[in-house]
Structures are given as structure tokens and as C-alpha cells.
RODO-2510 file (C-alpha; in nm, 4 decimals, decimal comma):
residues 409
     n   res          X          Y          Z
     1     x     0,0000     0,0000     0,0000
     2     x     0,1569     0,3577    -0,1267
     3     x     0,0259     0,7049     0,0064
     4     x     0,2141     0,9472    -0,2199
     5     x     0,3318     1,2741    -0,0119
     6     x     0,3716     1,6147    -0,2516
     7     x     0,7022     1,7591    -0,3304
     8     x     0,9676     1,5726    -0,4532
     9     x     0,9904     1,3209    -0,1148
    10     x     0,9083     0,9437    -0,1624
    11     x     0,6422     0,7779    -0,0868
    12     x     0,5669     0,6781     0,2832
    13     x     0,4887     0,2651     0,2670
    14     x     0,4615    -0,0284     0,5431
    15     x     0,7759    -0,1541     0,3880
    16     x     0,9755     0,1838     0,5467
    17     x     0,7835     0,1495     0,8568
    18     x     0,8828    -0,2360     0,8898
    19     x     1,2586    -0,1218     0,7837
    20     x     1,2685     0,1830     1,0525
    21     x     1,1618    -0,1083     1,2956
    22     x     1,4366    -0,3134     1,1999
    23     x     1,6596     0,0102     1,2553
    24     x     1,4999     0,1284     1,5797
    25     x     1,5425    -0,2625     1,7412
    26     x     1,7775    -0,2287     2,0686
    27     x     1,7565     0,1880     2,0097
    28     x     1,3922     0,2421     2,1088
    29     x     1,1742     0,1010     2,4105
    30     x     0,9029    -0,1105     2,2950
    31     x     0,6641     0,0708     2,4848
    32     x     0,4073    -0,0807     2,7583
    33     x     0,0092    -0,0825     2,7140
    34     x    -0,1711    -0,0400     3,0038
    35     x    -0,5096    -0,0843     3,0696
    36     x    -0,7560     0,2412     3,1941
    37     x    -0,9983     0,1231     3,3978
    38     x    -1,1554     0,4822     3,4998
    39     x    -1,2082     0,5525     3,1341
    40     x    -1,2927     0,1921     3,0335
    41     x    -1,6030     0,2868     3,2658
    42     x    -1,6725     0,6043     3,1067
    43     x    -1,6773     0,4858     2,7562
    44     x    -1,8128     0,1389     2,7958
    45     x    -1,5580    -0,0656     2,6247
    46     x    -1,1765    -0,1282     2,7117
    47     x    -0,9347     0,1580     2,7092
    48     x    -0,5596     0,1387     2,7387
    49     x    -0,2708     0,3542     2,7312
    50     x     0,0450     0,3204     2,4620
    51     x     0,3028     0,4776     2,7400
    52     x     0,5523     0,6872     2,5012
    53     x     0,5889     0,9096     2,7794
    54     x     0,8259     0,6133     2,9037
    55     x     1,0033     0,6165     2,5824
    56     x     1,4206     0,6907     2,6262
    57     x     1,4366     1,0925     2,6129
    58     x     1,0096     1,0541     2,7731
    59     x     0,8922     1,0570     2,4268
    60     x     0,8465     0,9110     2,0899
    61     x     1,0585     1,1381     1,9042
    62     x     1,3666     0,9544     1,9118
    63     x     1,2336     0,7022     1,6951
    64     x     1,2002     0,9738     1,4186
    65     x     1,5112     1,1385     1,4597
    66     x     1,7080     0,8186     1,5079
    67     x     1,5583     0,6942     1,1565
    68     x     1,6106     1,0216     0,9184
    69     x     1,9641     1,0552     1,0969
    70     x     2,0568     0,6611     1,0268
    71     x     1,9585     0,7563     0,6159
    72     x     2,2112     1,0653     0,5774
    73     x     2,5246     0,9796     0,3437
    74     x     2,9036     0,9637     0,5470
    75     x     2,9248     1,2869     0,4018
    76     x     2,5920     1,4133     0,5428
    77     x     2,6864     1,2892     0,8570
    78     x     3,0137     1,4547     0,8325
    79     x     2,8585     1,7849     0,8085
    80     x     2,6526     1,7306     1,1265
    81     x     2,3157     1,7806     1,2138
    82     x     2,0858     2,0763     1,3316
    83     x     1,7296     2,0776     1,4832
    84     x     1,5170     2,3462     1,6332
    85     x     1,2791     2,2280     1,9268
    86     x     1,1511     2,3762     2,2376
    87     x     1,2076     2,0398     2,3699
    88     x     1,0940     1,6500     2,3033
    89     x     1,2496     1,7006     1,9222
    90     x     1,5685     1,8423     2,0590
    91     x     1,6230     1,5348     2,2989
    92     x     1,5475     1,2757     2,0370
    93     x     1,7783     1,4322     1,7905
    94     x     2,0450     1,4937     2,0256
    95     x     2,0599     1,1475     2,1382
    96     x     1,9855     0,9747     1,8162
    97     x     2,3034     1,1667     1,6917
    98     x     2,4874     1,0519     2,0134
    99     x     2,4512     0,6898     1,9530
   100     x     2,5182     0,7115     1,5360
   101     x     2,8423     0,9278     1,6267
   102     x     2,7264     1,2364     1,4706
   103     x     2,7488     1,5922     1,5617
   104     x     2,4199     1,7879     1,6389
   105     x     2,3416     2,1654     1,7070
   106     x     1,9813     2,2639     1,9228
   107     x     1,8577     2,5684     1,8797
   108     x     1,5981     2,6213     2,1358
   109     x     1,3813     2,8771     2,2849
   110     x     1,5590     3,1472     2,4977
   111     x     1,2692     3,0948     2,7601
   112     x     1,2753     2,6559     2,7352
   113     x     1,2434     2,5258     3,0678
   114     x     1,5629     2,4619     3,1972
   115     x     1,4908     2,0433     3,2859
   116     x     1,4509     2,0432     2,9076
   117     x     1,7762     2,2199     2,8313
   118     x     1,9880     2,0326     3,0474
   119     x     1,8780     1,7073     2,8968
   120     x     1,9467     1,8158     2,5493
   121     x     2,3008     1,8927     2,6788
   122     x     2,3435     1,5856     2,8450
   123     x     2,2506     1,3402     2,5481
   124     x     2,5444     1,4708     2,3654
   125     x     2,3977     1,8307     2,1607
   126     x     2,5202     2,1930     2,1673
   127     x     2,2529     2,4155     2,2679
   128     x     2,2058     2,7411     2,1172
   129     x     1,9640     2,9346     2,2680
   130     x     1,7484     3,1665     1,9876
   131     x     1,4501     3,3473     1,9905
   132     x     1,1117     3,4002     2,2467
   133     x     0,8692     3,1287     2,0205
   134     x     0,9492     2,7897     1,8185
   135     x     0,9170     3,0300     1,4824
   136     x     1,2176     3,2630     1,5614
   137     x     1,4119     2,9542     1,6834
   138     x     1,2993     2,7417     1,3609
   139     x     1,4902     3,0122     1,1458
   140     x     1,8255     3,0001     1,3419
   141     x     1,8375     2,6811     1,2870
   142     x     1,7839     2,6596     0,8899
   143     x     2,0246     2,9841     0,9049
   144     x     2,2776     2,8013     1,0646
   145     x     2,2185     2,4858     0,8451
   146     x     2,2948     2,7120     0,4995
   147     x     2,5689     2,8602     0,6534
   148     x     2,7350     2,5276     0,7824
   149     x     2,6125     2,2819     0,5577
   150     x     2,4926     2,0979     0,8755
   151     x     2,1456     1,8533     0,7640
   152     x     1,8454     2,0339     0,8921
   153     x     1,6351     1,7773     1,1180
   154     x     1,2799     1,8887     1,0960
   155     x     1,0533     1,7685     1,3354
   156     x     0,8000     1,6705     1,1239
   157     x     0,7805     1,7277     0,7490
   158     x     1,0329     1,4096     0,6228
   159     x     0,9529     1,0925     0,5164
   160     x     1,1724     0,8748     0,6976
   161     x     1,0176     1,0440     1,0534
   162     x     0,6853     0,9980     0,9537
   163     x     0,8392     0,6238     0,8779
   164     x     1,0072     0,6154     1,2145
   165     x     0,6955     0,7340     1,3969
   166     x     0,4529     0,4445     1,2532
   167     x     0,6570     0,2021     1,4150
   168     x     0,4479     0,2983     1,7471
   169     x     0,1581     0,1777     1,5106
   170     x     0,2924    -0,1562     1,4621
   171     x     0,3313    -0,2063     1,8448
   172     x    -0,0073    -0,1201     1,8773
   173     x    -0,1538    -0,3789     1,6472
   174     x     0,0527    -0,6300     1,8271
   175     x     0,0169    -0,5382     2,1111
   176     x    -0,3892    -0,5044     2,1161
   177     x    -0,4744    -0,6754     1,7756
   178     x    -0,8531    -0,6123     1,9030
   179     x    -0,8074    -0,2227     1,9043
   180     x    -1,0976    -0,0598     1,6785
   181     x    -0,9961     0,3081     1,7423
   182     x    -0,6426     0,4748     1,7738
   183     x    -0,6606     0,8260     1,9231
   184     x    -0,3380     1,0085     1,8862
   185     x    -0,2492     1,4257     1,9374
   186     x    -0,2010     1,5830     1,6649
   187     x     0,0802     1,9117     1,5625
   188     x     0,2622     1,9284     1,2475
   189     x     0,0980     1,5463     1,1693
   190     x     0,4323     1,3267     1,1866
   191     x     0,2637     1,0839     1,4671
   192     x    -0,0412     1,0793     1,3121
   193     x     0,0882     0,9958     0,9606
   194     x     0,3328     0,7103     1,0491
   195     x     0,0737     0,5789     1,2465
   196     x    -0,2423     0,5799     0,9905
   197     x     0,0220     0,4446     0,7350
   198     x     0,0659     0,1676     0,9489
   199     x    -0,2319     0,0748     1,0596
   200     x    -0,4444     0,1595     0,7665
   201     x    -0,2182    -0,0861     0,5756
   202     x    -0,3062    -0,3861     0,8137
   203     x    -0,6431    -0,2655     0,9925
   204     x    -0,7903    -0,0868     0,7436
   205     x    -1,1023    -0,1122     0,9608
   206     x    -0,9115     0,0278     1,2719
   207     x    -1,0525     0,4465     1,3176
   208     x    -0,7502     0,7025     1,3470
   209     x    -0,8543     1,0242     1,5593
   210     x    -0,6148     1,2957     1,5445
   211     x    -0,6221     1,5447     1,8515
   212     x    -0,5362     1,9267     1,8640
   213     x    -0,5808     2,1774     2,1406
   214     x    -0,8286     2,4465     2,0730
   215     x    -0,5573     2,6964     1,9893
   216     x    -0,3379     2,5507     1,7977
   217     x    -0,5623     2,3277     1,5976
   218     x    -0,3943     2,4349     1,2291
   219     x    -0,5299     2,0766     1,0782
   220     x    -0,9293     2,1297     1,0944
   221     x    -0,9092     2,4665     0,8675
   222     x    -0,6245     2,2652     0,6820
   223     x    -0,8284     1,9854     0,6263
   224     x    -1,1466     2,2136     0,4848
   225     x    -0,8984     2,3899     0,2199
   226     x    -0,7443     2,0859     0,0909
   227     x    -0,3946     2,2278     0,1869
   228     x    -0,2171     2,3230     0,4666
   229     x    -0,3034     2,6369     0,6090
   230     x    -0,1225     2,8718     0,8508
   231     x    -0,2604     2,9540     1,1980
   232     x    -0,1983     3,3348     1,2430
   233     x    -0,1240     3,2707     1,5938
   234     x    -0,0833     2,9712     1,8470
   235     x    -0,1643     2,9654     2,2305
   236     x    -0,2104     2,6461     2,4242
   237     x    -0,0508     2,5027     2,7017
   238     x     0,0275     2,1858     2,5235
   239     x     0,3831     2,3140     2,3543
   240     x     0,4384     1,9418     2,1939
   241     x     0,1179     2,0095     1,9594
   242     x     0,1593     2,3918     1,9171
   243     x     0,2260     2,3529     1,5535
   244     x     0,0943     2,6762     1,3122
   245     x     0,0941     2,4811     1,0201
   246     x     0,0588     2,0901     0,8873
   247     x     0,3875     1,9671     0,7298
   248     x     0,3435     1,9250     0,3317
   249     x     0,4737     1,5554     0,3700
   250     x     0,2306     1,4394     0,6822
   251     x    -0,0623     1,6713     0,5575
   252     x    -0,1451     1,4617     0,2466
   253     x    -0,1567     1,1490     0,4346
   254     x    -0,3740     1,2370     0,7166
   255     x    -0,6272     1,4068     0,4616
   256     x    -0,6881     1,0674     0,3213
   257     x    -0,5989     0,8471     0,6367
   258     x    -0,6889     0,9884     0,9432
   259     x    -1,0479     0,9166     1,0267
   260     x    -1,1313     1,2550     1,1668
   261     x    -0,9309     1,5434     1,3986
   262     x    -1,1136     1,6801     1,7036
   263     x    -1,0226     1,9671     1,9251
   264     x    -1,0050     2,0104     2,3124
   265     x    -0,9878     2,2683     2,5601
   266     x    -0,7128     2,3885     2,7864
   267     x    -0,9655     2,3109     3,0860
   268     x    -0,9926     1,9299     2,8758
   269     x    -0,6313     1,8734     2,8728
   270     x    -0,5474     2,0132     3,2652
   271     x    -0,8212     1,7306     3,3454
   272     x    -0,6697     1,4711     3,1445
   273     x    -0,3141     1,5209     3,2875
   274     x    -0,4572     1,5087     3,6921
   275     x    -0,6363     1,2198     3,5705
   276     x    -0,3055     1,0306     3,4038
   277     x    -0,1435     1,1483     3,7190
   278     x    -0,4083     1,0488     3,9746
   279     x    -0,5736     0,7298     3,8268
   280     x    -0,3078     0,5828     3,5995
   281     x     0,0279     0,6911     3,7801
   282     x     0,1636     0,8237     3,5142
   283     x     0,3607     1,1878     3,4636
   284     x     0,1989     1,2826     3,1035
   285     x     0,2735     1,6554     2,9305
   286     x    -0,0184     1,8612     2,8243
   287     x     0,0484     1,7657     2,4479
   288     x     0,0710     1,3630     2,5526
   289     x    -0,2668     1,3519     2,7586
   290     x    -0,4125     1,5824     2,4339
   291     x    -0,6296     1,1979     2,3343
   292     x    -0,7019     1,1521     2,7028
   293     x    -0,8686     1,4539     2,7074
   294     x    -1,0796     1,3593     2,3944
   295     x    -1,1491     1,0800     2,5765
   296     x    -1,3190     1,2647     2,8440
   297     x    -1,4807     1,5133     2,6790
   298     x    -1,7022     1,2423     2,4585
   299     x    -1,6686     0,9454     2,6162
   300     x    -1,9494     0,7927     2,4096
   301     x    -1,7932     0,9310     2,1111
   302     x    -1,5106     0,6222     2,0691
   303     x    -1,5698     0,2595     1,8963
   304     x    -1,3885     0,0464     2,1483
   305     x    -1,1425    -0,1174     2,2300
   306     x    -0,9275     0,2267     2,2102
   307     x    -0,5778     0,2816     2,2290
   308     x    -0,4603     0,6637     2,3646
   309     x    -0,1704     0,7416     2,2653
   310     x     0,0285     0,9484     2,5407
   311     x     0,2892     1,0381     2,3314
   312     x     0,5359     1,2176     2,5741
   313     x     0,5991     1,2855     2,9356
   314     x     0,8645     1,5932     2,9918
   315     x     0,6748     1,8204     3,1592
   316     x     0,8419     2,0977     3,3045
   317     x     0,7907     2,0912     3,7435
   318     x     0,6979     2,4725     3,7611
   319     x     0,4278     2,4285     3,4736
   320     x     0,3040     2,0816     3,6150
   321     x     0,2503     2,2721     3,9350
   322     x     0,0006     2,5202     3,7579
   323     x    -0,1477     2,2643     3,5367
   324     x    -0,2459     2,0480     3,8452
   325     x    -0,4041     2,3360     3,9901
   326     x    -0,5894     2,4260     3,7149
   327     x    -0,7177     2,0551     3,6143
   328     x    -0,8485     2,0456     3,9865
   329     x    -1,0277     2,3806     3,9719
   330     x    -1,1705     2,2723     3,6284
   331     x    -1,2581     1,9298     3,7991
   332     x    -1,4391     2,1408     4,1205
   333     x    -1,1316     2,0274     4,3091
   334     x    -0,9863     2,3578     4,4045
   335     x    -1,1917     2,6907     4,4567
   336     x    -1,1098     2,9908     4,5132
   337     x    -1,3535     3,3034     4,6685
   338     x    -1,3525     3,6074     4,8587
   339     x    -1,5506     3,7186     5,1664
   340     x    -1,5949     3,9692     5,3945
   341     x    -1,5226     3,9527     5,7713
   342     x    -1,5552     4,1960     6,0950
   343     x    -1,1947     4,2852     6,1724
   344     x    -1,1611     4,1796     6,5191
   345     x    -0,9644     3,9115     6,7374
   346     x    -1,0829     3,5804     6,7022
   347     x    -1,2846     3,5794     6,2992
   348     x    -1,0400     3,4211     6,1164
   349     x    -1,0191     3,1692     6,3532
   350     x    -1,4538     3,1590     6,3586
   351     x    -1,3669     3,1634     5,9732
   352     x    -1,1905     2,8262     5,9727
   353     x    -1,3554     2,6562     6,2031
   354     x    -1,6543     2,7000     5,9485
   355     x    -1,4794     2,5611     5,6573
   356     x    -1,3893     2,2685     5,9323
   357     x    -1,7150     2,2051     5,9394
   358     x    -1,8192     2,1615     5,5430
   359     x    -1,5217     1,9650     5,5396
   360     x    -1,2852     2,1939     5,3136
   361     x    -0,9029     2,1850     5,3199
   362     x    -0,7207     2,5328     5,3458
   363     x    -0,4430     2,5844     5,1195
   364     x    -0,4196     2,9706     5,1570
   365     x    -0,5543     3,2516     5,3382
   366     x    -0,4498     3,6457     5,2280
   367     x    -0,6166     3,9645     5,4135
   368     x    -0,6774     4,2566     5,2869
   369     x    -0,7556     4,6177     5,5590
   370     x    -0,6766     4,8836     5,3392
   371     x    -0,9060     4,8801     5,0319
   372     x    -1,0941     5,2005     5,0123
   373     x    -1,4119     4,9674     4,9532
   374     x    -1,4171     4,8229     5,3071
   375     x    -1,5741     4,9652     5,5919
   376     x    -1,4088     5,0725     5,9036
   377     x    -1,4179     4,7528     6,0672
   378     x    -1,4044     4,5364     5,7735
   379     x    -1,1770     4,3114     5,6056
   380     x    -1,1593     4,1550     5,3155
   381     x    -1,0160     3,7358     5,3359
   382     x    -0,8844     3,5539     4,9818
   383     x    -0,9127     3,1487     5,0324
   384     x    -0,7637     2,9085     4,7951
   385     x    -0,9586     2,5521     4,8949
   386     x    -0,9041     2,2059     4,8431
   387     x    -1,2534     2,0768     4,7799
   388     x    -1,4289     1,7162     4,6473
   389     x    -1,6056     1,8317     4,3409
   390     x    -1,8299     2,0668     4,2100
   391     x    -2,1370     1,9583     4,4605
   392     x    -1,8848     2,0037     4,7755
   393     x    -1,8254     2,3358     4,6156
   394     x    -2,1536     2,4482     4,6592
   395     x    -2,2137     2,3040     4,9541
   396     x    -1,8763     2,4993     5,0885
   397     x    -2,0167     2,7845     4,9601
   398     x    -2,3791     2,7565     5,1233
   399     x    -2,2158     2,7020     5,4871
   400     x    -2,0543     2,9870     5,4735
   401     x    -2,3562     3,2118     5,3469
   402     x    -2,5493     3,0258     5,6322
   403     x    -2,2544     3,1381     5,8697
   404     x    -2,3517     3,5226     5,7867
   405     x    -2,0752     3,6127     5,5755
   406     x    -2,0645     3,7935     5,2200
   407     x    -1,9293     3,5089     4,9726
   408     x    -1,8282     3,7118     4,6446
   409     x    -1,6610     3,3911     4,4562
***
């Protein structure tokens, strides 16, 4: 079976993904499936997990990088190689070169979180830090690669990484030869591509959803042109999927592969991540829990058995801290209000022992005296809660109204 990509690239066929197997054997993890049963519930048929984010570098990019590096010439490889990535590309690249003995240049974001950086380092690259967003960075790098002569490792838009990337298809058939739908996030289309290729090719039957976050979601518009289309701008929280514009190469086979591509929220893919965390055990970036999120936003919507791909898991600590707070306060599992209080000795401490009562956990307390809107003898109190839903919410919020004081949410 041959899917013909535009330009002047070869075709992507099962024979390339079998080879980039054969290539990636002792290199990359065969990854482990595990089962959901939380959204097995929800959706009424089995559910399980392909773990990427327990791939070497935490994601499936190596396999990509490892295959279009392992098909340059000893002259290509002589030159070196160069890659632009905020982060999961840079890692694969960087140790894919590592292990083949060739030298590789990262240009990253000047503002990549530093966990990210340091691993790039330590697989074996020289970072160059370029540019606030992935666009400024992307031109360094092809800059650098005219000037140098260095082979330009795009992330995406190649043949042999969409090849590379379908071999996670292949372990899924195996793996769960009962699987009916494959959901898998979607940003420039590599992952998707390899995978449909794959499948399709065996399981024609098998249904390949593509994921995007709301605002980055450059396939749907894409899709309804019949070319790739640029985004004007990006903004999502899930940086491994914040992709502006398909790739020519990956475009043309998801247009006539991929089943369908849905969108989620940021609220959606906070959720998904607490869940991955909470129920499953398992540390999952934004971008990675993107088709767990689909998951729970139409749980009805999905032939089983389903495999989710969670296709990465380096999440920087600082932005997993704000994440998990905002999945919880989209789940009803944190809130957050203001009231107002008599200034006097003792009603903070009446204040507390009210939210004893309804049972709510205090993670913060701030005052505020001084705000021309208070009276005299008022002050203002800021509580950040630990709560047990949306219900317990309410409920938190009704003993306190029943306690006498203002609640302004």
C-alpha cells in the first residue's frame, strides 16, 4: 500500500515502517500498554494507554530522529546535524546523533524550561539558545544549516520520521490486535501519519482520531482547504502540539488516512493530565494527555477497544505545578472566593472553624484592611480551597452564606 506525499519526497509505505523497525530494534523502548480502567467505565468498552511518555528521552521522538539521521550519506553525517525544538524534538535528535556518532546543534527557545535544556546537553547536543517562540528559533536553525552545511532535522515534514513514527503503530496492532480506534495528538501530523500508514495498511477497519488543542488546531481549517493552512497565531498550554501549520509531507496522508481530527480545551487537557497522574500513575505533558482529554470530553464518542496514545511525558515541574491546579479547579477540586469579615480578634479563627465544618481543606488565606471599599471595621479574606467536586463546592459555599458572611466567589 503507497500514500504518495507532494514535493519531490518518496512515498511513505509499510515496507519503510517495517525497515525503521528493523533500525529502531535495541535503540527504542518497545513501549508498555496499560489498561484504563476509569475511562474503560466512562466509555463502555476497554481503554488502554500506549506509554511513550516512558520512551528513552520521555517521548516518541527519538524514533524519528534516530531513523532520518541513520539515512544521511558519510558525508551528510560529516557535516553534522541541526534541529530546532523547544524540547521532546531536541532530545530525540540529540541522542539519536549521540549513539550514530554524529554531531548535532539545538537551537531552542531562549525561555525553554531549563529540565529540558539540560537534557538536550546531556545526550550529547550543543545548545544554542534563539529566539522568544518555536518560529524565531525554527529560522536560526535553517540559518545556521545554509551557513554550515549541517542537515536540517525537521521535526516533522520528512519521510523517513513519519516512517520512524509508525513504528508505534505496529506495536499497537501487536500489542492489542482487538483495538478498533487509535486516538493520537495531533501538531505538524508526523505521529499521526506514520501511524495511519501503518495501521491503515493492516487494519484498514481500525478508526484514526487525530487530537489538537483548541488553539493551535492548524489541521481542521487545513483539512477544509485541501492544503495546509497557517494559523496566524498559536496559544495552548500543550507546547508538543503547538504547531501553526501541517507539514506538506504528513498533511497529504492524514487528509486521506486519518479518520477525523477533534479539538479540546485547555480546561480538557489540565483534566486529562490530573487524571493520568491520579488514576493511571503516570507523569503525562499537556500535548501527551491531548487523546485523554478527547477521551473525556465524549466518552461515548469512541468505537472500542481504544488505544490513547500518550505520546510524551517531559513536563516541566513549575508548569506541572500550575497545570495540576488548574485541572483540579476545572474538575471542582480547588476553589477559590472572597468574603468579607468583621476585623476583630478571634474571625479568622470563627472563619476556619466554618470551613472545618463543610469539610474543606485550606491551602491559603491572604487579608486585605486597606481597600478604600471596606468599611471601618471590615476586612476583606482571599481562600484558595481544596474541595471534592463541584457539589462540595456548593455546599462549601452555602455554609458559609449560612454562617452570615458575604461570599463574592
Amino acid at each position: 500500500m503507497t500514500f504518495r506525499a507532494p514535493g519531490s519526497f518518496p512515498p511513505v509505505i509499510l515496507d519503510d515502517i517495517r525497515g525503521a523497525r528493523k533500525m529502531l530494534a535495541g535503540v527504542a523502548r518497545v513501549t508498555a500498554m496499560e489498561g484504563s480502567r476509569h475511562l474503560s467505565g466512562l466509555v463502555g468498552a476497554p481503554v488502554h494507554f500506549k506509554c511513550e511518555n516512558l520512551q528513552r528521552t520521555g517521548s516518541f521522538k527519538l524514533r524519528g530522529a534516530y531513523v532520518r539521521i541513520s539515512g544521511l550519506s558519510p558525508v551528510e553525517r560529516a557535516a553534522g546535524v541541526v534541529a530546532a525544538s523547544a524540547g521532546n524534538h531536541a532530545q530525540g535528535v540529540a541522542l539519536a546523533s549521540s549513539l550514530l556518532g554524529v554531531r548535532s546543534t539545538v537551537f531552542m527557545p531562549v525561555g525553554a524550561p531549563l529540565p529540558k535544556v539540560a537534557a538536550t546537553r546531556e545526550y550529547g547536543a550543543e545548545v544554542r539558545l534563539h529566539g522568544h517562540v518555536v518560529d524565531e528559533t525554527l529560522a536560526a536553525a535553517e540559518d545556521y544549516a545554509q551557513r554550515t552545511g549541517a542537515v536540517f532535522i525537521h521535526p516533522f515534514d520528512h519521510p523517513d520520521i513519519i516512517a520512524g513514527q509508525g513504528t508505534v503503530g505496529l506495536e499497537i496492532l501487536e500489542q492489542c490486535p482487538e483495538v478498533r480506534t487509535i486516538v493520537v495528538g495531533v501538531g505538524g501530523g508526523g505521529l499521526a501519519a506514520g501511524i495511519a500508514v501503518a495501521v491503515k495498511a493492516v487494519r484498514p477497519d481500525v478508526r484514526i482520531v487525530g487530537v489538537q488543542a483548541a488553539g493551535a488546531a492548524c489541521y481542521p481549517p487545513s483539512l477544509e482547504a485541501g492544503r495546509p493552512v497557517s494559523l496566524r497565531s498559536t496559544q495552548t498550554m500543550a507546547d508538543g502540539i503547538r504547531v501553526g501549520r501541517p507539514g506538506d509531507v504528513p498533511f497529504g496522508i492524514v487528509e486521506e488516512l486519518v479518520d477525523e481530527v477533534r479539538t479540546v480545551t485547555e480546561d480538557e487537557l489540565s483534566s486529562a493530565l490530573l487524571l493520568c497522574l491520579e488514576r493511571a500513575k503516570l507523569v503525562v505533558e499537556p500535548a501527551g494527555a491531548s487523546p485523554v482529554a478527547a477521551l473525556l470530553s465524549d466518552p461515548k464518542g469512541f468505537r472500542g477497544p481504544v488505544v490513547a496514545l500518550l505520546s510524551g511525558g517531559n513536563v516541566d515541574p513549575l508548569l506541572m505545578q500550575r497545570i495540576l491546579r488548574h485541572g483540579m479547579a476545572a474538575a471542582g477540586r480547588y476553589l477559590s472566593l472572597r468574603l468579607r469579615l468583621t476585623d476583630r480578634p478571634g474571625a479568622l479563627a470563627t472563619l476556619l472553624a466554618a470551613l472545618s465544618l463543610a469539610d474543606a481543606n485550606v491551602l491559603d488565606v491572604s487579608h486585605v484592611r486597606t481597600d478604600p471599599r471596606l468599611g471601618l471595621t471590615e476586612a476583606e479574606v482571599e481562600l484558595h480551597l481544596e474541595t471534592k467536586g463541584p457539589e462540595h463546592c456548593e455546599e462549601v459555599a452555602a455554609t458559609l452564606r449560612g454562617a452570615g458572611y458575604l461570599v463574592m466567589g
